[in-house]
C-alpha positions as protocol buffer text, in pm:
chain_id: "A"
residue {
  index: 1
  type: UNK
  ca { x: 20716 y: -20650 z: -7207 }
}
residue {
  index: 2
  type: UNK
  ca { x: 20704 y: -20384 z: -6959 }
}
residue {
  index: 3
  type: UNK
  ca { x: 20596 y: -20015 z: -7048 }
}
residue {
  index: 4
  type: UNK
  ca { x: 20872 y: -19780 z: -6953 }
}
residue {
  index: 5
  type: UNK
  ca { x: 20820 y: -19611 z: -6590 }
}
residue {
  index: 6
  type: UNK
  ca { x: 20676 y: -19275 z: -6621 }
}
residue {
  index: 7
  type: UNK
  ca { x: 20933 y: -18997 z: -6575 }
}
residue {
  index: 8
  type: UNK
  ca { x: 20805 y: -18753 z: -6268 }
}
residue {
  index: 9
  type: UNK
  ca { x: 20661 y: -18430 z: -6406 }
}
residue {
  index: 10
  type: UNK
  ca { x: 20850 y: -18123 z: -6310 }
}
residue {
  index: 11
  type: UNK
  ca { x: 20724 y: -17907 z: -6048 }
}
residue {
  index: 12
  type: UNK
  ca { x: 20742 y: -17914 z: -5680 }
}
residue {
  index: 13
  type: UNK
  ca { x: 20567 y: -18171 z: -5349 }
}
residue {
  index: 14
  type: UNK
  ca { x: 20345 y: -17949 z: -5151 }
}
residue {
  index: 15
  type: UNK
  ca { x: 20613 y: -18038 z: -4882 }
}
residue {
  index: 16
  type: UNK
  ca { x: 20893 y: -17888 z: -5044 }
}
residue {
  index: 17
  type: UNK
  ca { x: 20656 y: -17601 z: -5106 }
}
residue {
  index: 18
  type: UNK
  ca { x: 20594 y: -17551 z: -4729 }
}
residue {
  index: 19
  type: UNK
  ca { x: 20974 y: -17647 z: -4657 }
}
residue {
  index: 20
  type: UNK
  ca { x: 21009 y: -17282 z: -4887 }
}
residue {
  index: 21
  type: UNK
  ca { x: 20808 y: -17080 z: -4759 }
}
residue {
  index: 22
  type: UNK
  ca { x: 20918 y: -17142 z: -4419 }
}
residue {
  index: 23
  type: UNK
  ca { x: 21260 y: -17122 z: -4518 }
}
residue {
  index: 24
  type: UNK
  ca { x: 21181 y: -16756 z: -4692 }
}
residue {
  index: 25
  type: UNK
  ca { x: 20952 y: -16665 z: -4361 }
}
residue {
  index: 26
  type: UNK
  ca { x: 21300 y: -16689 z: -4147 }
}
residue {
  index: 27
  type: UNK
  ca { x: 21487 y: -16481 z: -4390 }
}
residue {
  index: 28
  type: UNK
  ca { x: 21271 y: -16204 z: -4370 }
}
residue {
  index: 29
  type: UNK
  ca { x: 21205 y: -16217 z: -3973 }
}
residue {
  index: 30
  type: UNK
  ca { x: 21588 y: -16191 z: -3987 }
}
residue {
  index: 31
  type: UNK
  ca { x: 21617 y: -15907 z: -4219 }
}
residue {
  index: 32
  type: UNK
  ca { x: 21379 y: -15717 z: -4041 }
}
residue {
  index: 33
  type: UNK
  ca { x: 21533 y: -15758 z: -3710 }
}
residue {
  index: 34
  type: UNK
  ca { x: 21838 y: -15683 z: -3863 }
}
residue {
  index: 35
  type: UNK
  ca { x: 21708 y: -15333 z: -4035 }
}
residue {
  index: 36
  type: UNK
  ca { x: 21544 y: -15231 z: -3690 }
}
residue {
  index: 37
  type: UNK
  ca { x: 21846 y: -15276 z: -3526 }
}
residue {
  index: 38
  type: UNK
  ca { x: 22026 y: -15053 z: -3738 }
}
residue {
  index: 39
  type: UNK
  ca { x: 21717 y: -14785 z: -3746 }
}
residue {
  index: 40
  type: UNK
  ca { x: 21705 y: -14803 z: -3358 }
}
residue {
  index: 41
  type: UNK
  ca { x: 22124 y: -14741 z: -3328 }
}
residue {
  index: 42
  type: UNK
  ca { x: 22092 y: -14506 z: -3603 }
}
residue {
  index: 43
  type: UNK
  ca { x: 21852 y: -14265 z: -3395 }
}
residue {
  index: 44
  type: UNK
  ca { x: 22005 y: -14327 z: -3082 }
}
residue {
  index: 45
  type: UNK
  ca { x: 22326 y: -14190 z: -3221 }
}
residue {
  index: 46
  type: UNK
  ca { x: 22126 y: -13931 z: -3386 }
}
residue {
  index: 47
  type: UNK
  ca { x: 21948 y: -13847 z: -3052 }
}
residue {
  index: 48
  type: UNK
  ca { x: 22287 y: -13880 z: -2849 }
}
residue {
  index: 49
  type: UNK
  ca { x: 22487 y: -13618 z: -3103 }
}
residue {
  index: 50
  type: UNK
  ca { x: 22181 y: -13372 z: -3083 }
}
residue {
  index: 51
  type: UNK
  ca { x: 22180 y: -13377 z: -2722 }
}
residue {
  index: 52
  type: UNK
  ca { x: 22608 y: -13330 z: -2719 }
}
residue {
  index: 53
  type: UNK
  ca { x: 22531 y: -13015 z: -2924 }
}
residue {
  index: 54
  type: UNK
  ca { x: 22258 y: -12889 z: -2773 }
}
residue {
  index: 55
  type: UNK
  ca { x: 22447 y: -12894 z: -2445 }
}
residue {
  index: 56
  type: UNK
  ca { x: 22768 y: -12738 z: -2593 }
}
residue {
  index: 57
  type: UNK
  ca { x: 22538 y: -12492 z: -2716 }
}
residue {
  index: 58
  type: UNK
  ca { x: 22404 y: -12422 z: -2379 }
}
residue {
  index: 59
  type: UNK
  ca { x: 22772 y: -12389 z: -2219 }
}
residue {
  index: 60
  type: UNK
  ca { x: 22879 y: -12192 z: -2492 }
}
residue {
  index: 61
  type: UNK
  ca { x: 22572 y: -11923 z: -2411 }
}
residue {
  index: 62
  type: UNK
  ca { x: 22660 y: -11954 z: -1995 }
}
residue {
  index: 63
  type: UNK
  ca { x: 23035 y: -11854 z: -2103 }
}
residue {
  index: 64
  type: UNK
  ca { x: 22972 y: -11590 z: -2304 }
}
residue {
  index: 65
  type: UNK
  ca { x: 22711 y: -11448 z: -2026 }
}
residue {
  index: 66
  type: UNK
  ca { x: 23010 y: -11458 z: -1789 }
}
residue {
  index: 67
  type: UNK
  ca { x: 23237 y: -11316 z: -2064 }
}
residue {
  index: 68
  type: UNK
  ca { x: 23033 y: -11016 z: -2083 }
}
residue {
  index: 69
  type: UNK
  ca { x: 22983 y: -10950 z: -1720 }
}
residue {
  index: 70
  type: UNK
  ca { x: 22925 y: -10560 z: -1683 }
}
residue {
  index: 71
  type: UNK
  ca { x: 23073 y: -10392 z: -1331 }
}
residue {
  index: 72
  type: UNK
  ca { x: 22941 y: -10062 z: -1306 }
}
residue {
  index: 73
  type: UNK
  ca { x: 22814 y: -9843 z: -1043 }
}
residue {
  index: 74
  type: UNK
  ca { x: 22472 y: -9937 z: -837 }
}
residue {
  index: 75
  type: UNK
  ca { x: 22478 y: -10282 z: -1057 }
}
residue {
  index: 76
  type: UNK
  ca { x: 22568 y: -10583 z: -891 }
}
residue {
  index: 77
  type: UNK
  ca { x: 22740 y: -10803 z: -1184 }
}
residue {
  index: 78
  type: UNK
  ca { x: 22653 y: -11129 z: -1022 }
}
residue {
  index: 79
  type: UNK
  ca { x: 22440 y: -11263 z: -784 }
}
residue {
  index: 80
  type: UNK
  ca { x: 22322 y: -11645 z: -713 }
}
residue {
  index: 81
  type: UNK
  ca { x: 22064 y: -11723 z: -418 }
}
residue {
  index: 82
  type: UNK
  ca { x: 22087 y: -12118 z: -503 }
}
residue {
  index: 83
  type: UNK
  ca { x: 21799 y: -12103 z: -724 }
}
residue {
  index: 84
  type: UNK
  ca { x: 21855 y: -11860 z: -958 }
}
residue {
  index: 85
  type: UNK
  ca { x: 22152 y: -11668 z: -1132 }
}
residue {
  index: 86
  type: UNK
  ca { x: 22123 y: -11299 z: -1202 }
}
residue {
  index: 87
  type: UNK
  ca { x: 22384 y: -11120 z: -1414 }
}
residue {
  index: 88
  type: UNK
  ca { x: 22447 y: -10781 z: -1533 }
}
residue {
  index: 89
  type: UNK
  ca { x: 22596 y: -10801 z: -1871 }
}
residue {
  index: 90
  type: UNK
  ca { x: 22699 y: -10640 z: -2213 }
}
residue {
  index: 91
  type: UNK
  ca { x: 22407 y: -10650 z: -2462 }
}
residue {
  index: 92
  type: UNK
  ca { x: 22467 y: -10906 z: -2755 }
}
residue {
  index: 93
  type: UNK
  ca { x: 22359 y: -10654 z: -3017 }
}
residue {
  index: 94
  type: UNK
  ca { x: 22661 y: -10342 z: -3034 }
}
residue {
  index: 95
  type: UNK
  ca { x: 22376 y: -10115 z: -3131 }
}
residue {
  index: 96
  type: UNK
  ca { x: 22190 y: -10162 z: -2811 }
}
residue {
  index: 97
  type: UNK
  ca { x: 22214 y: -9900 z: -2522 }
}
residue {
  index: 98
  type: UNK
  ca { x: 22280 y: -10016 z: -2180 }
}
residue {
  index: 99
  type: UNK
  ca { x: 22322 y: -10313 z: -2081 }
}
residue {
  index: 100
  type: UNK
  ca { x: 22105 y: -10665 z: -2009 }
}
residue {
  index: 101
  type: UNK
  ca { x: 21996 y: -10815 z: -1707 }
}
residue {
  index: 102
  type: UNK
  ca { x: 22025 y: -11222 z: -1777 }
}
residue {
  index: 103
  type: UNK
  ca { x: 21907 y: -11476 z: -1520 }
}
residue {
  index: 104
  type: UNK
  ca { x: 21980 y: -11852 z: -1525 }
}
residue {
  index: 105
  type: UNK
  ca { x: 21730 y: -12083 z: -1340 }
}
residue {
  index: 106
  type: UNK
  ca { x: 21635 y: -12418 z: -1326 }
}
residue {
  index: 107
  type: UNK
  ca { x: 21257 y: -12498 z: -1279 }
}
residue {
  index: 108
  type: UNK
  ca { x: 20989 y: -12751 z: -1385 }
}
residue {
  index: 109
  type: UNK
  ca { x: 20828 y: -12670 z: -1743 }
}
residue {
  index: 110
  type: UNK
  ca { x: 20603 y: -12926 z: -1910 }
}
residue {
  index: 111
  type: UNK
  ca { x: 20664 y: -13208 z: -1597 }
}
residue {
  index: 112
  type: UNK
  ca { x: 20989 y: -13179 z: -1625 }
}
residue {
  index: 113
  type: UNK
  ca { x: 21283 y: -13006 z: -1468 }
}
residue {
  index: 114
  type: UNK
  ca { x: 21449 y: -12777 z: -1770 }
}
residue {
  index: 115
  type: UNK
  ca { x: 21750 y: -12542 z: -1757 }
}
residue {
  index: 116
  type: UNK
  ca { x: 21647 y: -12220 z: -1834 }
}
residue {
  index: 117
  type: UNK
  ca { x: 21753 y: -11867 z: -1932 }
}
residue {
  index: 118
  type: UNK
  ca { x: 21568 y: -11538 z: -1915 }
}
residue {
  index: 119
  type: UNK
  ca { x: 21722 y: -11185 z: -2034 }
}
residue {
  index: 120
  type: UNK
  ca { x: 21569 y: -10830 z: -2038 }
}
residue {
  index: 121
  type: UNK
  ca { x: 21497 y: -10576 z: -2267 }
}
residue {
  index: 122
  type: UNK
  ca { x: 21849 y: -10335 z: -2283 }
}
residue {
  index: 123
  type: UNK
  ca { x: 21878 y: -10101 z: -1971 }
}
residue {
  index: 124
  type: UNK
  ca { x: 22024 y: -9761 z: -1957 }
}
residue {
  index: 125
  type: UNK
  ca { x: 21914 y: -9640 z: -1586 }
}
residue {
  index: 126
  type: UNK
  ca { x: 21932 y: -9741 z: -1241 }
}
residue {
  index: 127
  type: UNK
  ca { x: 21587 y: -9764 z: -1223 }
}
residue {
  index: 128
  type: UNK
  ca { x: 21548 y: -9956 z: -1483 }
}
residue {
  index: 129
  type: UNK
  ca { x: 21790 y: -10207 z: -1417 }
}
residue {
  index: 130
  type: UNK
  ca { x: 21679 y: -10274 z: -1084 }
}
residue {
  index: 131
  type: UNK
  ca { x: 21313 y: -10339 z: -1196 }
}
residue {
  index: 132
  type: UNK
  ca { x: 21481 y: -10570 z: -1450 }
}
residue {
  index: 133
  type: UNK
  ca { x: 21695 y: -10726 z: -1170 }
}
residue {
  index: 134
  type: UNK
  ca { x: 21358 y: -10778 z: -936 }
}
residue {
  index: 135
  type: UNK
  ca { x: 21172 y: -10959 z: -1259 }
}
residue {
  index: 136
  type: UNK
  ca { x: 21477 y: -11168 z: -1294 }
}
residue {
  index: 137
  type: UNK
  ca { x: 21484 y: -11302 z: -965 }
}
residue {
  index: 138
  type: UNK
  ca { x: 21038 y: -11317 z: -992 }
}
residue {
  index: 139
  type: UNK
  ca { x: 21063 y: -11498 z: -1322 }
}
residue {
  index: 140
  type: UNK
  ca { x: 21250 y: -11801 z: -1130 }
}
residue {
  index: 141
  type: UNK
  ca { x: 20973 y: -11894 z: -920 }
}
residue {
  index: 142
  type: UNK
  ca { x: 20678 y: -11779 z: -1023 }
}
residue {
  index: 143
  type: UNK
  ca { x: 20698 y: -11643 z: -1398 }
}
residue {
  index: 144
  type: UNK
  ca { x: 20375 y: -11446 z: -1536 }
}
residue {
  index: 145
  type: UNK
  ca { x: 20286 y: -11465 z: -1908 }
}
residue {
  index: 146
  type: UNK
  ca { x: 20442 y: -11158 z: -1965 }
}
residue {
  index: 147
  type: UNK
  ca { x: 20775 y: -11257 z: -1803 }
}
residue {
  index: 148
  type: UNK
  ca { x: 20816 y: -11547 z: -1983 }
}
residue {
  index: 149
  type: UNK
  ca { x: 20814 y: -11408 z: -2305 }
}
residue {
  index: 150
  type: UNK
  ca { x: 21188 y: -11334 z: -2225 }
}
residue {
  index: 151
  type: UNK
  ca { x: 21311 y: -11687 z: -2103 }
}
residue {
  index: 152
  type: UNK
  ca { x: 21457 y: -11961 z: -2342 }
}
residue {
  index: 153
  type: UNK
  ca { x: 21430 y: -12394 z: -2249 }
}
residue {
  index: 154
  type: UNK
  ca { x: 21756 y: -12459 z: -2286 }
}
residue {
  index: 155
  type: UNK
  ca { x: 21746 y: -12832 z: -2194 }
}
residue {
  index: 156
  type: UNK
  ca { x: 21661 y: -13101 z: -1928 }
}
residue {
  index: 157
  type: UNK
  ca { x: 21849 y: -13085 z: -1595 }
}
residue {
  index: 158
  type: UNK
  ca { x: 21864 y: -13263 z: -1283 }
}
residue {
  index: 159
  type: UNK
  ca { x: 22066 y: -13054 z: -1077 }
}
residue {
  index: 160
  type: UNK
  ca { x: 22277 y: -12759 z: -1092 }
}
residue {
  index: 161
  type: UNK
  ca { x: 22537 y: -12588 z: -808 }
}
residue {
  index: 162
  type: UNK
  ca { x: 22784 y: -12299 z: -808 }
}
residue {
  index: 163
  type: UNK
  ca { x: 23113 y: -12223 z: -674 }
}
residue {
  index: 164
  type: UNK
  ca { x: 23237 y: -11877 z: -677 }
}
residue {
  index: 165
  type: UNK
  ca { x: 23639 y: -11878 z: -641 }
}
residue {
  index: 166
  type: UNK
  ca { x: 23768 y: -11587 z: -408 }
}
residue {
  index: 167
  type: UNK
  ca { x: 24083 y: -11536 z: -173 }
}
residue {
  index: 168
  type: UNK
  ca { x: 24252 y: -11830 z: -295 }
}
residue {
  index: 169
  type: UNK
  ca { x: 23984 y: -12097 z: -289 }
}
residue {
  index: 170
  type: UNK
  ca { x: 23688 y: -12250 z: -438 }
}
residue {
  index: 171
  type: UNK
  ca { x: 23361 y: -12199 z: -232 }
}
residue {
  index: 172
  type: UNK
  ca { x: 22975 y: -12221 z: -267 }
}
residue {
  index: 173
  type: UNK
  ca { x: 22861 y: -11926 z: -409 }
}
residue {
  index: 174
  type: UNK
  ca { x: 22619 y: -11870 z: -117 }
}
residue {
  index: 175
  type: UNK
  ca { x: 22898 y: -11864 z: 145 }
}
residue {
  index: 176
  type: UNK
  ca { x: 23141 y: -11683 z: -44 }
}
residue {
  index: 177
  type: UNK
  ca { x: 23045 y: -11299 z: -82 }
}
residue {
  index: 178
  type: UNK
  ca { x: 22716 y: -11393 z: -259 }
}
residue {
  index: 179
  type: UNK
  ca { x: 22496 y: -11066 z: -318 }
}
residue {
  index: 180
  type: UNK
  ca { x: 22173 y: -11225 z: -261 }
}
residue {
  index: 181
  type: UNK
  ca { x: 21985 y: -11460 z: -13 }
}
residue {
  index: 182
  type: UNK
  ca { x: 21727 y: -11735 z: -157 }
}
residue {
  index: 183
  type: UNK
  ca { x: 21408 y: -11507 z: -194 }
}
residue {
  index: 184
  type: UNK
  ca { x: 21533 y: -11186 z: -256 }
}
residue {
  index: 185
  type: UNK
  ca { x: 21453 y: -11021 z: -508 }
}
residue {
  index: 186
  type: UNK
  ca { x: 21552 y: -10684 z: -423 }
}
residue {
  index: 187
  type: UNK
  ca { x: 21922 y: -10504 z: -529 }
}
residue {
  index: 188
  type: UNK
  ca { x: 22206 y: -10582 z: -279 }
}
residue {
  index: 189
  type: UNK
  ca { x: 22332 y: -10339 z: -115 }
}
residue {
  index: 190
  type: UNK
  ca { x: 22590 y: -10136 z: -334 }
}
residue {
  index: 191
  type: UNK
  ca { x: 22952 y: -10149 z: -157 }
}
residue {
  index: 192
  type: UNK
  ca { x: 23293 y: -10285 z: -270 }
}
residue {
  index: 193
  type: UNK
  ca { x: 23220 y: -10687 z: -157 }
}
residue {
  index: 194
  type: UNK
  ca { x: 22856 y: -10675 z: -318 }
}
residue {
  index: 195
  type: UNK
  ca { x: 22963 y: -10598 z: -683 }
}
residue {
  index: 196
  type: UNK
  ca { x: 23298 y: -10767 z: -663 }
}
residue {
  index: 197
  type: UNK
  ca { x: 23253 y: -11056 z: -968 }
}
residue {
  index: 198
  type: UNK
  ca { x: 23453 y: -11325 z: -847 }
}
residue {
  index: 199
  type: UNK
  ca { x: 23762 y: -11446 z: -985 }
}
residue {
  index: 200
  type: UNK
  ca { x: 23611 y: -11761 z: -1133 }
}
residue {
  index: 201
  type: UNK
  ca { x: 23280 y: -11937 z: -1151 }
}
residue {
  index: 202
  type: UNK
  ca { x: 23263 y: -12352 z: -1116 }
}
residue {
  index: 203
  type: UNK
  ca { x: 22945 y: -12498 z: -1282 }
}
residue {
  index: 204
  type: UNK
  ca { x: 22833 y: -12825 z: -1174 }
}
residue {
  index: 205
  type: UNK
  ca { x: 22552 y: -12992 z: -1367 }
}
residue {
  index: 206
  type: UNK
  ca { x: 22397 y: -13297 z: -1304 }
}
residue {
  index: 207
  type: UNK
  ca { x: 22231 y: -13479 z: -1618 }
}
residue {
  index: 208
  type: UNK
  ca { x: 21901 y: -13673 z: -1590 }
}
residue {
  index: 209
  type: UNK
  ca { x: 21985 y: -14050 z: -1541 }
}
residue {
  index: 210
  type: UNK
  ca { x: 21872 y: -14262 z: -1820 }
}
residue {
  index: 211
  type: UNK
  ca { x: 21960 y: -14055 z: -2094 }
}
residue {
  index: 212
  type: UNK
  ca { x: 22262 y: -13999 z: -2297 }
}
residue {
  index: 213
  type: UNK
  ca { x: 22505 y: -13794 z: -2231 }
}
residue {
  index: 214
  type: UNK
  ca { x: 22410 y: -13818 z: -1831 }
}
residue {
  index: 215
  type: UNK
  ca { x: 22603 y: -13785 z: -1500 }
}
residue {
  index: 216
  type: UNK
  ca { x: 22795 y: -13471 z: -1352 }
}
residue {
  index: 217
  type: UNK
  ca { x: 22960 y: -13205 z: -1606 }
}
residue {
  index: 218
  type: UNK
  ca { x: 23156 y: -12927 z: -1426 }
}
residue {
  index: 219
  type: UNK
  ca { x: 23278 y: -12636 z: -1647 }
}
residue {
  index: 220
  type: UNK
  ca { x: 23535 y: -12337 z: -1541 }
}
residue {
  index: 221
  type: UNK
  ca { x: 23502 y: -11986 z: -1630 }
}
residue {
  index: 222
  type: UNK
  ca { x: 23826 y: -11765 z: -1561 }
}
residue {
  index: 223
  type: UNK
  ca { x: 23778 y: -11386 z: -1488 }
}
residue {
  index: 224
  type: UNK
  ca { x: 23963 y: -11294 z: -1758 }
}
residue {
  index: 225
  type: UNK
  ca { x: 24068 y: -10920 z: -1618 }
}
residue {
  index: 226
  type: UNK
  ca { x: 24256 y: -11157 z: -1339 }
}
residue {
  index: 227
  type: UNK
  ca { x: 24343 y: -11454 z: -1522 }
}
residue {
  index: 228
  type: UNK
  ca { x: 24559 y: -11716 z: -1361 }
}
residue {
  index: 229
  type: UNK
  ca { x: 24476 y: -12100 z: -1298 }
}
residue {
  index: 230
  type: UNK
  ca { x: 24214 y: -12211 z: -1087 }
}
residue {
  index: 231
  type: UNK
  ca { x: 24159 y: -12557 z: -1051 }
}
């Protein structure tokens, strides 16, 4: 007679080990790929609402700059030599005396080209103001230590232009009753067409390529003491 076969013991081949472990190894190369790509859209969406509010931020500061616009006697309101913007406005804080000199300029900081905005300490004299207007214009192009200590990085900017909108039509600030020429940083001359704010002010930015949101963003402001529809 025959002795019954041996039944197999239990357990597993070193192949079907190795079949396993290879099997488990793809599973987890395809997890992970699949939890980096959701990390990597999470902060790009993260990074891409940040930089939507930071630059509706930013807008919302240039229109209420433009909202408070000051005209008063020996002040030019606005001026813009295509570098820099310099505006005569309401200080922020109701306590304040005077009023603020603000300035709006875009120049290289940290190798790259930011948006930025400088204001001075509240002004209640001519004097004053125009020493505050001449640092304004100074801080654009060659800011001290001392004069920075008033400006604000608003964000990264590739280009910016202005249209002022007068007798009818839109037209580049610099041809169209501007108070300034590029590299003056003296006060205009005080007569009716030099502190004149213009009906409305067109802002065109142009956003750094590669990043998001990017391309050109234009934005309106309305003189609201003439109103009407400018477009």
């Amino acid at each position: 007679m025959h002795e019954p076969s041996r039944k197999r013991g239990a357990g597993f081949t070193l192949v079907e080990l190795l079949v396993a472990i290879a099997v488990l190894a793809l599973l987890a190369i395809a997890s992970w790929r699949g939890l980096d790509g959701m990390v990597r859209a999470q902060d790009q969406t993260r990074e891409h609402t940040d930089a939507v509010l930071t630059l509706q931020t930013v807008l919302d500061q240039w229109g209420a700059d433009l909202d408070a616009v000051q005209t008063l006697e020996h002040a030019s309101p606005i001026a813009w030599d295509g570098q820099v913007l310099r505006l005569t406005r309401r200080s922020p804080r109701p306590l304040d005396p005077g009023v603020i000199v603000v300035a709006w300029a875009l120049r290289a900081d940290g190798g790259t080209d930011q948006w930025l905005r400088w204001q001075s300490a509240p002004v209640a004299t001519r004097a004053d103001w125009n020493e505050a207007w001449q640092r304004a214009a100074l801080w654009a192009r060659s800011p001290d230590a001392a004069t920075r200590r008033g400006e604000t990085v608003l964000m990264p900017l590739a280009h910016w232009q202005l249209f002022f909108y007068r007798d009818g039509s839109w037209a580049n600030g610099l041809s169209s009753g501007a108070t300034s020429q590029p590299g003056d940083t003296q006060a205009p001359p005080v007569n009716a067409n030099a502190v004149a704010l213009p009906e409305g002010v067109r802002l065109q930015l142009t956003l750094p390529g590669g990043g998001s949101p990017s391309g050109q963003i234009t934005r309106d402001w309305i003189n609201p003491v003439v109103g009407g529809n400018k477009s």
